[in-house]
C-alpha positions in Angstrom: 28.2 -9.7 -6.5 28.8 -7.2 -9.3 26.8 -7.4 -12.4 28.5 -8.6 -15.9 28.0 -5.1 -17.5 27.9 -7.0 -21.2 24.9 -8.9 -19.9 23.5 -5.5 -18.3 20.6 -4.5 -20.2 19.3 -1.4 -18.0 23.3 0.0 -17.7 23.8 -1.0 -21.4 20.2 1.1 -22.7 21.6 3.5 -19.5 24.9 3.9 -20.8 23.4 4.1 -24.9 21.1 7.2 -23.8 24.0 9.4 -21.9 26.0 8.5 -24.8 23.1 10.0 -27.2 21.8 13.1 -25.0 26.2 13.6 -24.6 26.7 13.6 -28.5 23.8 16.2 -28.7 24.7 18.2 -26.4 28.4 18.3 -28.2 26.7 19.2 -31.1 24.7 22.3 -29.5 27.8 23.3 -28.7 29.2 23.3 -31.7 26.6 24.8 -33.6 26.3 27.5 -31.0 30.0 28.7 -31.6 30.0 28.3 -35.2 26.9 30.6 -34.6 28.5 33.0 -32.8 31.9 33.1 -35.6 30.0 33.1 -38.5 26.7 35.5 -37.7 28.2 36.9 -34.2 25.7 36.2 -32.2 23.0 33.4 -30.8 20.8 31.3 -33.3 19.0 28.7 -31.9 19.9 25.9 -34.3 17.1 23.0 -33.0 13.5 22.2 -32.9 14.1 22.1 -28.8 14.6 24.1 -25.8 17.5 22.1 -24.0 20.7 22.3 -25.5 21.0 19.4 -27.5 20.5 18.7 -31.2 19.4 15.0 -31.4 20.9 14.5 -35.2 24.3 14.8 -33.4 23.1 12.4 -30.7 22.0 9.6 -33.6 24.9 10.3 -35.8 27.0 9.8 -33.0 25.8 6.3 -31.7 25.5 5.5 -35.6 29.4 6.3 -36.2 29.8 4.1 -32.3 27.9 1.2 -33.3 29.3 0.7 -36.8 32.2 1.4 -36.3 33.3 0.1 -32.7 33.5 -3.5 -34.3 35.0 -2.4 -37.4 37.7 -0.7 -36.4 38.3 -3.7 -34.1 38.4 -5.8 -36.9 40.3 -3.7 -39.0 43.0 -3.3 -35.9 43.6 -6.8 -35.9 44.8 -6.5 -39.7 46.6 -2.9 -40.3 48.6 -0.4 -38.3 46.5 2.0 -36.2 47.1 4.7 -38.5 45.6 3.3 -41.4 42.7 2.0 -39.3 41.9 5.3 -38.1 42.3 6.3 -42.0 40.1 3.8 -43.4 37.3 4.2 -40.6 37.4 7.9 -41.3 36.2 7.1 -44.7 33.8 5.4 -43.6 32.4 8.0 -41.2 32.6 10.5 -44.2 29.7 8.2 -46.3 27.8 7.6 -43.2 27.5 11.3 -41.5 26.7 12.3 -45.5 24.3 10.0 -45.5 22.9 11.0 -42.1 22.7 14.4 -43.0 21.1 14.5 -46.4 18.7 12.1 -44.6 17.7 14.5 -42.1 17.6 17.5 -44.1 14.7 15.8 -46.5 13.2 14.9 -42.9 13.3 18.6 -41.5 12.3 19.9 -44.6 8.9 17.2 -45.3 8.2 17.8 -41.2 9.3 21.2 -40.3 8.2 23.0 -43.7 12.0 24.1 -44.1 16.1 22.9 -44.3 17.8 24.1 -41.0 21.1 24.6 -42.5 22.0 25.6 -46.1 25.4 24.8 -47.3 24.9 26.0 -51.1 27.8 28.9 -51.1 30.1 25.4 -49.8 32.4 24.0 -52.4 31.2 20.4 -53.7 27.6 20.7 -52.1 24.5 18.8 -52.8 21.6 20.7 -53.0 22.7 22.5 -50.3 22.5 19.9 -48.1 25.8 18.0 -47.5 29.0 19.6 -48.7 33.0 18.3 -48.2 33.8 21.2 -45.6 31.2 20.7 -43.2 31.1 16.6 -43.3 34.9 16.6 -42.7 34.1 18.5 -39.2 31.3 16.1 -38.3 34.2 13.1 -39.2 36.5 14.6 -36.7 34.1 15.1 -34.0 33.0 11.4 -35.1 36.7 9.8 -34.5 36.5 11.8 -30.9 32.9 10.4 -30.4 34.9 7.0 -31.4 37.7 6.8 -29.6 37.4 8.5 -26.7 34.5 9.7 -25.5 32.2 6.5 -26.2 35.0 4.5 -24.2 35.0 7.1 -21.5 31.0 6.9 -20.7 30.8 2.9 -20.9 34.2 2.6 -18.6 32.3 5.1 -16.1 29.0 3.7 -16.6 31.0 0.2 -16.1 32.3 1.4 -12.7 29.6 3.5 -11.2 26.4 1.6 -12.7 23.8 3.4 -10.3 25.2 7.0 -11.0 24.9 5.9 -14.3 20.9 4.7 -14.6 20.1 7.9 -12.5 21.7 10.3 -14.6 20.0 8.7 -17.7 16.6 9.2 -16.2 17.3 13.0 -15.3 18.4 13.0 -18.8 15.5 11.1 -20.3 13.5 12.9 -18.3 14.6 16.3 -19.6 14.5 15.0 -23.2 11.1 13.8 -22.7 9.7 16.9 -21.2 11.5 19.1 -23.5 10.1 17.0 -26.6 6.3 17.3 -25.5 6.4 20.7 -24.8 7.4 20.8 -28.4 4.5 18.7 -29.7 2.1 20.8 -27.6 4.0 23.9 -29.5 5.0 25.5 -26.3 8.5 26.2 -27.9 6.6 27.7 -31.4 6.8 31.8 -29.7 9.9 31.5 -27.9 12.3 29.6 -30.6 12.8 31.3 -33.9 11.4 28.8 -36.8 12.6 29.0 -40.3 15.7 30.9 -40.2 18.5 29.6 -42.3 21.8 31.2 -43.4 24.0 30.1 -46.0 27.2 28.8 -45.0 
């Protein structure tokens, strides 16, 4: 007999994790290209070796956990456009928030700010600005409304595939995060370089 995947709590924590290590590996990805555009070449933009940047992963289950029942809730009461509209405001306060978070974070535990958006119309300090949080609300209404249903229908379907590939992940993520702590990664990833965008 098949498991009630809402009662589920391995394939639920499974499903959370692929969801987190998927949203950071997005955002490697992103950061590599816009590395590659704006300074035309490689810049490692994360503490770690794998490619994944975990603020991605945490922003993104942020956006999917606040705003999964919301936009239900909201879907009941308005058309789907201004739903969409309304949640994207929402996304737009809560990836800022995120952000300047994080780059107070990086700064008191790394000794510097990975990213420097002072040259960026509307900025804060350099560490939010307009531009670069309506990107991260795009990617967030994908992470929404498409991917985040994709991985829990899957995970829903194929509920072994899905707790073994969150303990490759986990494992990857775990390794990859002590050999940071040991500073393994302190000779072979570049510390300390920021550009303005």
């Amino acid at each position: 007999m098949a498991r009630n995947s809402t009662h589920d709590m391995p394939l639920a924590l499974a499903t959370t994790f692929i969801l987190f290590m998927l949203f950071s590996c997005v955002g490697w990805c992103y950061e590599i290209i816009n590395d590659l555009v704006v300074q035309g070449g490689f810049h490692p933009r994360a503490t770690f070796a794998g490619p994944w940047c975990p603020i991605y992963g945490i922003g993104g289950l942020l956006i999917v956990w606040c705003f999964t029942p919301a936009s239900r809730w909201l879907g009941e009461r308005m058309p789907k456009l201004a739903e969409v509209l309304v949640v994207a405001v929402g996304i737009f306060l809560l990836v800022s928030a995120v952000e300047l978070v994080a780059s107070y974070a990086c700064e008191a535990l790394m000794g510097f700010m990975p990213w420097d958006y002072s040259s960026s119309w509307g900025n804060f300090q350099g560490r939010v600005a307009p531009e670069f949080t309506m990107r991260f609300v795009i990617g967030g209404l994908v992470f929404l409304y498409l991917l985040a249903p994709a991985v829990k229908a899957w995970g829903a379907r194929h509920r072994g595939a899905a707790l073994r590939l969150a303990g490759v992940l986990l494992a990857l993520f775990v390794l990859d995060g002590a050999l940071e702590l040991a500073g393994v990664w302190n000779g072979v990833i570049p510390r300390g370089e920021v550009y303005v965008q």
